[in-house]
Z-matrix of the N, CA and C atoms (Angstrom, degrees):
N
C 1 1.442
C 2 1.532 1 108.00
N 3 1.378 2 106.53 1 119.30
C 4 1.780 3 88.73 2 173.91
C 5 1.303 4 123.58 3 -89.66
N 6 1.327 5 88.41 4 168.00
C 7 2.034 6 100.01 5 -175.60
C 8 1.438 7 132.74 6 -52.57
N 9 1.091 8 126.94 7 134.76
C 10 1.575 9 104.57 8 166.96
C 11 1.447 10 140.93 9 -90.73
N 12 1.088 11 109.24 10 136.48
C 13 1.865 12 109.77 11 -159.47
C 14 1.726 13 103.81 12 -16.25
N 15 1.107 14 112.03 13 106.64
C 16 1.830 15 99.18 14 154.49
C 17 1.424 16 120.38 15 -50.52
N 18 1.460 17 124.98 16 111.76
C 19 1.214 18 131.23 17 162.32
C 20 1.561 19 115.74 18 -71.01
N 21 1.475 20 110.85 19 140.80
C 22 0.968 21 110.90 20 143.70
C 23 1.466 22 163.27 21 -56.69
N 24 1.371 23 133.60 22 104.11
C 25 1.956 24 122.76 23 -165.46
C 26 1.535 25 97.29 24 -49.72
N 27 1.156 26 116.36 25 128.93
C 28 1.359 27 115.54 26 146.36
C 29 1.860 28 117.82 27 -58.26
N 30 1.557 29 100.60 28 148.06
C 31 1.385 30 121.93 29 -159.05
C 32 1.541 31 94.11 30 -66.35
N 33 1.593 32 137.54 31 131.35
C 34 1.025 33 136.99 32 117.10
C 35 1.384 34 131.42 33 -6.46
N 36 1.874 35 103.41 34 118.84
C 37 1.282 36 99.71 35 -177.32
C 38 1.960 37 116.30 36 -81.08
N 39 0.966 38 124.85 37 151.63
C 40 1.569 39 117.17 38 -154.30
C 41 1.709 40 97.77 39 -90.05
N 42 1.469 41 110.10 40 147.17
C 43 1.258 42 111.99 41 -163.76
C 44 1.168 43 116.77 42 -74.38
N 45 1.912 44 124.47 43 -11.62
C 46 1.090 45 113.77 44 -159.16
C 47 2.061 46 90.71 45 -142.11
N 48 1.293 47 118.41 46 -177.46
C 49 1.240 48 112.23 47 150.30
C 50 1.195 49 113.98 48 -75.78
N 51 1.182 50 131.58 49 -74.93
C 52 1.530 51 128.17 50 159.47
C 53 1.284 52 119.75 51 -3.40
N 54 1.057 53 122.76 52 -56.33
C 55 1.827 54 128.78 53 -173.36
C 56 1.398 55 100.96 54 -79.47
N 57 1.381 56 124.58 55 -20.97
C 58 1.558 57 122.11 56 -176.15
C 59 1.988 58 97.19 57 -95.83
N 60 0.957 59 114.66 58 -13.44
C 61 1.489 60 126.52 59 -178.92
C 62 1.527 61 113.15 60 -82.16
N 63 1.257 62 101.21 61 -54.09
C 64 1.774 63 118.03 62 -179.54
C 65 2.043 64 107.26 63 -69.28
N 66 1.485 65 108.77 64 -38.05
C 67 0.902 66 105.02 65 -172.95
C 68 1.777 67 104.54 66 -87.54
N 69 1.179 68 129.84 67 -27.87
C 70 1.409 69 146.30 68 -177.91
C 71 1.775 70 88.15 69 -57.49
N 72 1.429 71 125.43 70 -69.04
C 73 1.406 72 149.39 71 -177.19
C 74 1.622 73 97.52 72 -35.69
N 75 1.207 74 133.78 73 -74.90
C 76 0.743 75 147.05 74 179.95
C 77 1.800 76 119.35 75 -63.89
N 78 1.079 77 124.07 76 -25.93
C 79 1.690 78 117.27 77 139.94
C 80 1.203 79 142.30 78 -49.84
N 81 1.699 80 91.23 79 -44.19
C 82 1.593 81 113.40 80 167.62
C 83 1.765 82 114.05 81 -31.82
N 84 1.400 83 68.14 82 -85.60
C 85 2.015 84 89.72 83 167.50
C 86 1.235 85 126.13 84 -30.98
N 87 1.527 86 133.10 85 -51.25
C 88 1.234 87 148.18 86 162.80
C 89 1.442 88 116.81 87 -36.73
N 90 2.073 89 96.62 88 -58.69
C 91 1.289 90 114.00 89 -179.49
C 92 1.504 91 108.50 90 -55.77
N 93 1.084 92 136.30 91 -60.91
C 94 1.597 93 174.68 92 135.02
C 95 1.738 94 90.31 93 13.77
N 96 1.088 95 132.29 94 -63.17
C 97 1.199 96 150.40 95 -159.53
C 98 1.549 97 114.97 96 -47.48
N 99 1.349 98 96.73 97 -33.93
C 100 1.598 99 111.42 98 -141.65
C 101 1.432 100 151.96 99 8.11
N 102 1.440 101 88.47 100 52.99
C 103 1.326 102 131.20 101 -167.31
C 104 1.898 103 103.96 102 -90.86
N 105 1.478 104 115.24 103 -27.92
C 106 0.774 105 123.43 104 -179.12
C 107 1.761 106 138.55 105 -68.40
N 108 1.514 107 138.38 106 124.27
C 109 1.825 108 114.86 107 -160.70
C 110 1.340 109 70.28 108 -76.94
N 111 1.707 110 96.92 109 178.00
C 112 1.317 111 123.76 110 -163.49
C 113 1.335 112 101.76 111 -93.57
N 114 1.545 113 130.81 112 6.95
C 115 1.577 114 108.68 113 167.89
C 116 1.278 115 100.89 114 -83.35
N 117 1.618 116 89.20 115 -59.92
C 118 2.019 117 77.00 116 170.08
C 119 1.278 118 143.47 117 -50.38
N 120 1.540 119 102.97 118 1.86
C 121 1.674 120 106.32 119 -169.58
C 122 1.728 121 81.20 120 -92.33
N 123 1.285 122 121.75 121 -81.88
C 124 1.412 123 129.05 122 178.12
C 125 1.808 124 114.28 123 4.35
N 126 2.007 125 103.95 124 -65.56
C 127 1.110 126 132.08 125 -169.14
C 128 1.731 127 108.96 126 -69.70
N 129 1.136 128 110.09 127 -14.24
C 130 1.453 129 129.72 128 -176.10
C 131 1.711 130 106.65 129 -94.68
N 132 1.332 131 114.56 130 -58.56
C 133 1.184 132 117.68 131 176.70
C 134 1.864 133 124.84 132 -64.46
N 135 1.477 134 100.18 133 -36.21
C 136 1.267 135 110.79 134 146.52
C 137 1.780 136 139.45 135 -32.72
N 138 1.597 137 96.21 136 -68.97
C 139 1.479 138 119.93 137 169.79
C 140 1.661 139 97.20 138 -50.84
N 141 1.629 140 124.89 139 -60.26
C 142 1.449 141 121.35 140 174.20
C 143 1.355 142 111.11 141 -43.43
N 144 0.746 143 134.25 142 -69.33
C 145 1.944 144 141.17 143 -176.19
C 146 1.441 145 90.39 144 -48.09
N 147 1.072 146 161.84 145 -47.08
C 148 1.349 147 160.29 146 168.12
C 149 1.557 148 98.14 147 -45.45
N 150 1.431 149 109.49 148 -97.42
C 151 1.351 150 103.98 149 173.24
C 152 1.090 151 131.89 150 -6.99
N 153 0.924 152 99.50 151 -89.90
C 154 1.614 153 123.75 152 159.53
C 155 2.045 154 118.25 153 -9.39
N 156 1.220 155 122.49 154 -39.73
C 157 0.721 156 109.56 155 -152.96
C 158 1.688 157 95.34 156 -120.94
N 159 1.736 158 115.87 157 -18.71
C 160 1.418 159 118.66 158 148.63
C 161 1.399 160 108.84 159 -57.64
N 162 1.174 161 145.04 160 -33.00
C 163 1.166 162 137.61 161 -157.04
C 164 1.963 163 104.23 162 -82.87
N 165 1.661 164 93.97 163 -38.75
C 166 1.518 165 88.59 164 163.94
C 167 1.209 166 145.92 165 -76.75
N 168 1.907 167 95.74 166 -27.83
C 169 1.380 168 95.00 167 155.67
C 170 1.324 169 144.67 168 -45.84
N 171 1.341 170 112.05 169 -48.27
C 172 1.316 171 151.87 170 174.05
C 173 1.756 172 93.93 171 -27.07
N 174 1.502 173 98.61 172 -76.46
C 175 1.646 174 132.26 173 -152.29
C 176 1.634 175 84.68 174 -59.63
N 177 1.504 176 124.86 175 -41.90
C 178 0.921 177 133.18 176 -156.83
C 179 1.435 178 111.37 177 -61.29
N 180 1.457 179 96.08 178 -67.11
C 181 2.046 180 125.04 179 179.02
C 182 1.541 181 80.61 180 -44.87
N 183 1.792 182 135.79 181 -83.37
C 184 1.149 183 123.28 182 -139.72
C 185 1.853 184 104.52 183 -54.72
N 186 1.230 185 103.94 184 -41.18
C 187 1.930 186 109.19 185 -162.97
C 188 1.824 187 88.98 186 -52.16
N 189 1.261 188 113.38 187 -29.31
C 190 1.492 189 97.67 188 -157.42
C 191 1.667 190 93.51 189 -79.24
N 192 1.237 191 105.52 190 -47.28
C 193 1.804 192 120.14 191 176.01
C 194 1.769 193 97.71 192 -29.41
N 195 1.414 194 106.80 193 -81.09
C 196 1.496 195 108.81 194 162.30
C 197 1.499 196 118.23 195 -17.99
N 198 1.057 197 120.25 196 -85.55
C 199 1.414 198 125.45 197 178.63
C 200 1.605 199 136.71 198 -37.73
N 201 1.601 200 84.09 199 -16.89
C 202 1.465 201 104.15 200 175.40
C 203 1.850 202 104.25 201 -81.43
N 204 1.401 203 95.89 202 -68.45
C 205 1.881 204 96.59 203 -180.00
C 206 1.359 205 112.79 204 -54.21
N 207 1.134 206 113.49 205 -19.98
C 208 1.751 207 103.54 206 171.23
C 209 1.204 208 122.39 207 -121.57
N 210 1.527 209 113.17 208 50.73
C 211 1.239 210 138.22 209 135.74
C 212 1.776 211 86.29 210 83.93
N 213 0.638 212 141.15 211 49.69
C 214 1.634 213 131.98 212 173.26
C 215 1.327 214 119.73 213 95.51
N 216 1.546 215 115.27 214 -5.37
C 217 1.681 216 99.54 215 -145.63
C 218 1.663 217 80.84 216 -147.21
N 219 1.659 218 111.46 217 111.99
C 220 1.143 219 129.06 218 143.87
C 221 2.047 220 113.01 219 -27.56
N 222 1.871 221 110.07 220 127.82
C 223 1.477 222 89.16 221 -164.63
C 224 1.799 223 67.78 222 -122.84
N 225 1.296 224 112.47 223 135.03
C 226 1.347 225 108.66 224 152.81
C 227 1.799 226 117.68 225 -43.56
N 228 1.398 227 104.14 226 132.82
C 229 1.990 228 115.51 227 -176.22
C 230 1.589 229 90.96 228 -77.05
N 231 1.572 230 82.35 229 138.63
C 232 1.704 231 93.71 230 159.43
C 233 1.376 232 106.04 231 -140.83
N 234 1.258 233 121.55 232 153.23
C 235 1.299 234 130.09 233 171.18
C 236 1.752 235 115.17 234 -56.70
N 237 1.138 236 129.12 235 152.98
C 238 1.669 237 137.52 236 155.78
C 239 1.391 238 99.41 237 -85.04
């Protein structure tokens, strides 16, 4: 009887921004290399666009978080 296609797991979403940053960083590089065949390049650039777009979410949810404690209105950061 033959086998059935092994599927692939879809990638884990990363627990942190940071961990989606470090690991995004480190694709780059891979990608960067071009050392890579092109399924894996494809499958790589993919995984980036993923990243990629938790990482904005992320930035996103907090700016609004922000926006909340200061009453609506983005305040330019300054140091103490």
């Amino acid at each position: 009887m033959p086998k059935a296609p092994a599927t692939k797991a879809a990638p884990e979403q990363p627990v942190s921004y940071e961990a989606a940053l470090e690991e995004l960083e480190q694709l780059v590089a891979r990608l960067e290399s071009g050392q890579l065949p092109l399924e894996e390049l494809l499958t790589g650039y993919q995984r980036g666009a993923e990243l990629l777009k938790f990482c904005r979410d992320r930035l996103e949810k907090v700016e609004n978080q922000i926006r909340v404690l200061d009453d609506g209105v983005i305040k330019p950061w300054t140091q103490a």
